[in-house]
C-alpha positions as CSV (number, residue, x, y, z in Angstrom):
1,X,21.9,-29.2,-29.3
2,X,21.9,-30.1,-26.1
3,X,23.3,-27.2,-24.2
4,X,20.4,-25.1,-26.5
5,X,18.0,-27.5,-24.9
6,X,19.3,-27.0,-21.7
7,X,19.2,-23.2,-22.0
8,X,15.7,-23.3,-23.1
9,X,14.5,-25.7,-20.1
10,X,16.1,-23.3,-17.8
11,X,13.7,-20.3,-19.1
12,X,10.1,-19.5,-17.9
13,X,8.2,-19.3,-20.6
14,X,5.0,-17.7,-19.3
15,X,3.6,-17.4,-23.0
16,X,3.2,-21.0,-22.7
17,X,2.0,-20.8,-18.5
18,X,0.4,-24.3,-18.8
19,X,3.8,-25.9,-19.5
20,X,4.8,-23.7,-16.3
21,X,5.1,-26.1,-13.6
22,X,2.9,-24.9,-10.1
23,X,5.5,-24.8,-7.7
24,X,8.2,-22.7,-10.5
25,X,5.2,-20.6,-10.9
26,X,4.6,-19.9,-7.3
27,X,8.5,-19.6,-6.3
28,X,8.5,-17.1,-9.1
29,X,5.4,-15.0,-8.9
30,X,3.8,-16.6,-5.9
31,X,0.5,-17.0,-7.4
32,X,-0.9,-20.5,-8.7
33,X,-2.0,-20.5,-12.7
34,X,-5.6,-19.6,-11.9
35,X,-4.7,-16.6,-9.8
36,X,-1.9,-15.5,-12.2
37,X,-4.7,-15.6,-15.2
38,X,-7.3,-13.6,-12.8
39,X,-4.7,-10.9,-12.6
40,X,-3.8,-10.8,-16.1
41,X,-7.4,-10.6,-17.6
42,X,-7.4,-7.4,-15.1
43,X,-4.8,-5.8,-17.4
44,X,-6.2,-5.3,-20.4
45,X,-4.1,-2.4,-21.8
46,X,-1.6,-4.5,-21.5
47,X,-2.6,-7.3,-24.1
48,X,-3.1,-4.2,-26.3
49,X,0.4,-2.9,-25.8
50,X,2.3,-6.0,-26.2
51,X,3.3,-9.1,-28.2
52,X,4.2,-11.0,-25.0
53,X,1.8,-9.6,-22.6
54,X,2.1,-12.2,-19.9
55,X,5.7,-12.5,-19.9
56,X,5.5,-8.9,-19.3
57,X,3.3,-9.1,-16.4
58,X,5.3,-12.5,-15.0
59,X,8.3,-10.5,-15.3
60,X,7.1,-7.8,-13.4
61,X,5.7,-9.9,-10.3
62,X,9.2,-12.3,-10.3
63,X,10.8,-8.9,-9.7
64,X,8.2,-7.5,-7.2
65,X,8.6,-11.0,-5.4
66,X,12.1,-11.9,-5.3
67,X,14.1,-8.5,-5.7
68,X,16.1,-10.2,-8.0
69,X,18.6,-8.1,-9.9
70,X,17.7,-7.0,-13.7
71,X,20.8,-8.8,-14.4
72,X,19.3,-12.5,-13.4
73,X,16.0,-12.1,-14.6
74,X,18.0,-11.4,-17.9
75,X,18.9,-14.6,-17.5
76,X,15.5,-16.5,-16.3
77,X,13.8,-15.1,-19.8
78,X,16.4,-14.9,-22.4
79,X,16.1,-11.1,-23.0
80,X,18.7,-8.6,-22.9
81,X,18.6,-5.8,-20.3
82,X,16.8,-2.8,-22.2
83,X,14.1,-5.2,-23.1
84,X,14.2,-6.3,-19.6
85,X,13.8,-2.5,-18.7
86,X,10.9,-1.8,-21.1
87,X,9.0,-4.8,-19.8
88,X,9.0,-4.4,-16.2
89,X,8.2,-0.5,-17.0
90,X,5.2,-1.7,-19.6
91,X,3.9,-4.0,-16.9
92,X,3.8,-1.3,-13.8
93,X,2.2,1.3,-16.1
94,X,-0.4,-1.0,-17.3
95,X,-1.6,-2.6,-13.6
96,X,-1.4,1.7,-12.4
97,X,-3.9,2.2,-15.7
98,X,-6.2,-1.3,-14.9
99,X,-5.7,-2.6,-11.7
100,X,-4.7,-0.8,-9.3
101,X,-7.9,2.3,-9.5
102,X,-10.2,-0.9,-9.0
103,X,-9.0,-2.2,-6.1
104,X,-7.1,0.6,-4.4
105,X,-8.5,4.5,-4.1
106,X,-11.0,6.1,-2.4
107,X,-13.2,5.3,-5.8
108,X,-13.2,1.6,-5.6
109,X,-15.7,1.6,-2.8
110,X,-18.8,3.5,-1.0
111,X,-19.3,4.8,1.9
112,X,-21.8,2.2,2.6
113,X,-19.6,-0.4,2.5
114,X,-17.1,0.9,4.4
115,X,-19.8,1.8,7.2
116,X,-20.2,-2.5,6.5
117,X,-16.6,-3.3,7.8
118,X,-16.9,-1.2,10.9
119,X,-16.6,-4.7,13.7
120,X,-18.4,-5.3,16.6
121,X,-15.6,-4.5,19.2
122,X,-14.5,-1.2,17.5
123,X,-18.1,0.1,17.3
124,X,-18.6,-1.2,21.4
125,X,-15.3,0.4,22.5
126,X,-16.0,4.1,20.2
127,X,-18.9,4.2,20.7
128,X,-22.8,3.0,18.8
129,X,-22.4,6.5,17.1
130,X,-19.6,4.6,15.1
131,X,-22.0,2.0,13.9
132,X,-23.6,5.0,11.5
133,X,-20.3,6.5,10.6
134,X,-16.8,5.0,9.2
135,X,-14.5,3.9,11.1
136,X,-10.8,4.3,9.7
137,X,-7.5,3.6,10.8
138,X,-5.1,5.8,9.5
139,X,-0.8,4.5,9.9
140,X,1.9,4.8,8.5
141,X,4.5,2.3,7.2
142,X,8.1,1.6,6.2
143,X,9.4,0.3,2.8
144,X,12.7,-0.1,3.2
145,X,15.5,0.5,0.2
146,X,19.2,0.2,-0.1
147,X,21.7,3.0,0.8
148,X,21.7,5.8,-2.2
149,X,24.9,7.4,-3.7
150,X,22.7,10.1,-3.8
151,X,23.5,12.2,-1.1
152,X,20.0,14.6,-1.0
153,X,17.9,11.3,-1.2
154,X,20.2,9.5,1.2
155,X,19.2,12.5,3.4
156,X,15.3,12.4,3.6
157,X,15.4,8.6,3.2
158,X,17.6,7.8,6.2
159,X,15.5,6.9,9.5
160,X,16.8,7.6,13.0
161,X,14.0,5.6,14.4
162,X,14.9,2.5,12.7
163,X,18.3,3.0,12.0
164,X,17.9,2.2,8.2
165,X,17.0,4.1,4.9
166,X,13.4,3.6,4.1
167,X,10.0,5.4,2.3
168,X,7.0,5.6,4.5
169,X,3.5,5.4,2.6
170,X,0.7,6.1,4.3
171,X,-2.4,3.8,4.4
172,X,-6.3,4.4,5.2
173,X,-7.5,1.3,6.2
174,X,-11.1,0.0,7.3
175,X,-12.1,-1.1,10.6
176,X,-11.8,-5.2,9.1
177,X,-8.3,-4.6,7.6
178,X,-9.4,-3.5,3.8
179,X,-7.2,-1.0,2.8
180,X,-9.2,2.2,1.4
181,X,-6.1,3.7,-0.3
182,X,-2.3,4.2,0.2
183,X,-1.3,7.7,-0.2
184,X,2.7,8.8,-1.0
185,X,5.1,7.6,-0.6
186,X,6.7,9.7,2.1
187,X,10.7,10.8,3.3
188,X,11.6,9.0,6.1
189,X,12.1,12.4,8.0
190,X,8.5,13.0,7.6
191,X,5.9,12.6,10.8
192,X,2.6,10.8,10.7
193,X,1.8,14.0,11.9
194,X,2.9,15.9,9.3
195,X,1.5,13.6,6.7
196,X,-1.9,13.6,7.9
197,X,-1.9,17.4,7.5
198,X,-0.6,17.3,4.3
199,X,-3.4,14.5,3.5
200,X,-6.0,17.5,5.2
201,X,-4.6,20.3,2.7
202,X,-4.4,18.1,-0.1
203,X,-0.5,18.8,-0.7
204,X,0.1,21.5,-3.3
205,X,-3.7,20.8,-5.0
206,X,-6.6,23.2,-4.2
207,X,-8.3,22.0,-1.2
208,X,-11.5,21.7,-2.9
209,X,-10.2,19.1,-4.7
210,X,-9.3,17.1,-1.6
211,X,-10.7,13.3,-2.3
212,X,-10.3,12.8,1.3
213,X,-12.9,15.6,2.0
214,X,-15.1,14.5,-0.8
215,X,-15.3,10.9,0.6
216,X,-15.1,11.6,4.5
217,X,-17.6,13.5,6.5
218,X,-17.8,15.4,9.8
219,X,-18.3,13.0,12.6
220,X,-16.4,10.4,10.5
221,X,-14.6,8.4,13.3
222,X,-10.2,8.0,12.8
223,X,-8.5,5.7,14.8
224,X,-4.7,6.9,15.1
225,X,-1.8,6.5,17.6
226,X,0.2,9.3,19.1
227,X,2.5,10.1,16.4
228,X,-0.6,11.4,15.2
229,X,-1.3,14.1,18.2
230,X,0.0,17.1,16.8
231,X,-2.4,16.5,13.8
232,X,-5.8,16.4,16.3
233,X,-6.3,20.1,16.1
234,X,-6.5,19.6,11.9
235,X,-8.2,16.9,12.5
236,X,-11.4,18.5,14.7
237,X,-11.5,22.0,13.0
238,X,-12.3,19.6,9.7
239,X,-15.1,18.0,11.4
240,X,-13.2,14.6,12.1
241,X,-13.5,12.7,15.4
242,X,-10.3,11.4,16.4
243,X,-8.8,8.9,19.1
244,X,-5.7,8.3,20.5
245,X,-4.5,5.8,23.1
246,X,-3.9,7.7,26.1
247,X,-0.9,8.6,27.4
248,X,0.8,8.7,30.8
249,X,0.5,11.9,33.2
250,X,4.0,13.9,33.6
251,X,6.4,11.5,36.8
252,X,4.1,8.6,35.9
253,X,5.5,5.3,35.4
254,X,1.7,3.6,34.1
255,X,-1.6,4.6,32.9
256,X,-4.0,4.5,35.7
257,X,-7.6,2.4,35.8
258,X,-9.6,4.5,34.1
259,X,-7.4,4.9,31.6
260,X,-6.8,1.4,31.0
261,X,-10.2,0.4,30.6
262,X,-12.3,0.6,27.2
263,X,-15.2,3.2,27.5
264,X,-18.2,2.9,25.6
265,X,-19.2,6.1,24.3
266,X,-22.9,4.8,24.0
């Protein structure tokens, strides 16, 4: 009786979330009760879909959080490892089908409130044209994963700029921060370059199909960085007005004045 007790107290049981001390809940999921029952009233396929839907959805975020292996979460919840597997899959189709389209895509928000985030400083150092037009900041970044046994995707996911095997989505952000939309993921071997022109031909969809087209208008203002330079000639023939910092004249060892200084546009 009492080791049963004991293996019971050592569970989460998420069913029961008020039980669910605040700090077990936010070492775990790293949200507090009120922000873990926001999300999970943003899910509503999944309460359809399941008998346990926010043990499902706990599960999901503990393993999003930590990175903890399938075989300690096991452990945490009491299940064995195919329901384990079903769960966590349940869980990320569910928040792609409910959650994420609301808050991430280039359908969650309008072009007049994008044109809203553009800042003070940005519009001042781009230009007052930029006040009337987006202004978007397009990068790249790294998610970084363990070393396949796969050989072809050690390959493509193997970085020789950070010495490590990563992915590299691609995000469109605002001028405030919001992120618009994140777009891949990519190989590691891939160039911001080249993934901004893929973004410009809509990869291996018809091109009048392109949601960043239908969204994004000429004059629309992208704020890059050099890996982006070999993409500026896409860029411009599609309307877009790009900028780059500059860059340093051939047996120079600094930018010069001018180049250092923010020009208004105006």
């Amino acid at each position: 009786m009492y080791t049963r007790a004991l293996e019971s107290r050592s569970r989460l049981d998420l069913e029961n979330i008020n039980e669910v001390s605040e700090n077990d809940l936010r070492y775990w999921t790293g949200l507090n009760h009120s922000q873990f029952e926001q999300l999970f009233q943003q899910v509503p396929s999944l309460h359809r879909q399941s008998v346990t839907p926010r043990t499902d959805l706990g599960i999901y975020l503990c393993k999003i959080r930590t990175g903890e292996p399938n075989t300690r979460l096991c452990t945490t919840f009491g299940l064995a490892k195919t329901t384990l597997r079903r769960k966590l899959h349940l869980a990320r189709e569910c928040l792609l089908a409910d959650f994420v389209p609301v808050h991430i895509g280039l359908d969650h928000i309008t072009r007049t409130e994008v044109i809203s985030r553009n800042r003070i400083l940005p519009i001042y150092i781009f230009g007052s044209n930029a006040s009337s037009k987006p202004l978007i900041i397009c990068d790249g970044t790294y998610l970084f994963v363990e070393k396949s046994s796969n050989f072809l995707f050690q390959r493509v996911s193997y970085s020789l700029h950070k010495y490590r095997n990563l992915i590299k989505p691609s995000l469109i952000v605002c001028a405030d921060g919001h992120i618009l939309d994140v777009i891949g993921p990519y190989a590691a071997t891939t160039t911001d370059a080249a993934i901004m022109k893929q973004i410009l031909q809509n990869h291996d969809q018809p091109i009048e199909d392109n949601p960043f087209h239908y969204f994004f208008e000429e004059g629309d203002v992208l704020i890059l960085d050099r890996r982006f330079r070999d993409a500026i000639v896409s860029l411009e023939e599609h309307g877009y007005v790009a900028y780059l910092p500059p860059s340093k004249q051939r047996n120079e060892t600094q930018l010069n004045s001018l180049q250092k200084r923010p020009t208004n546009h105006d």
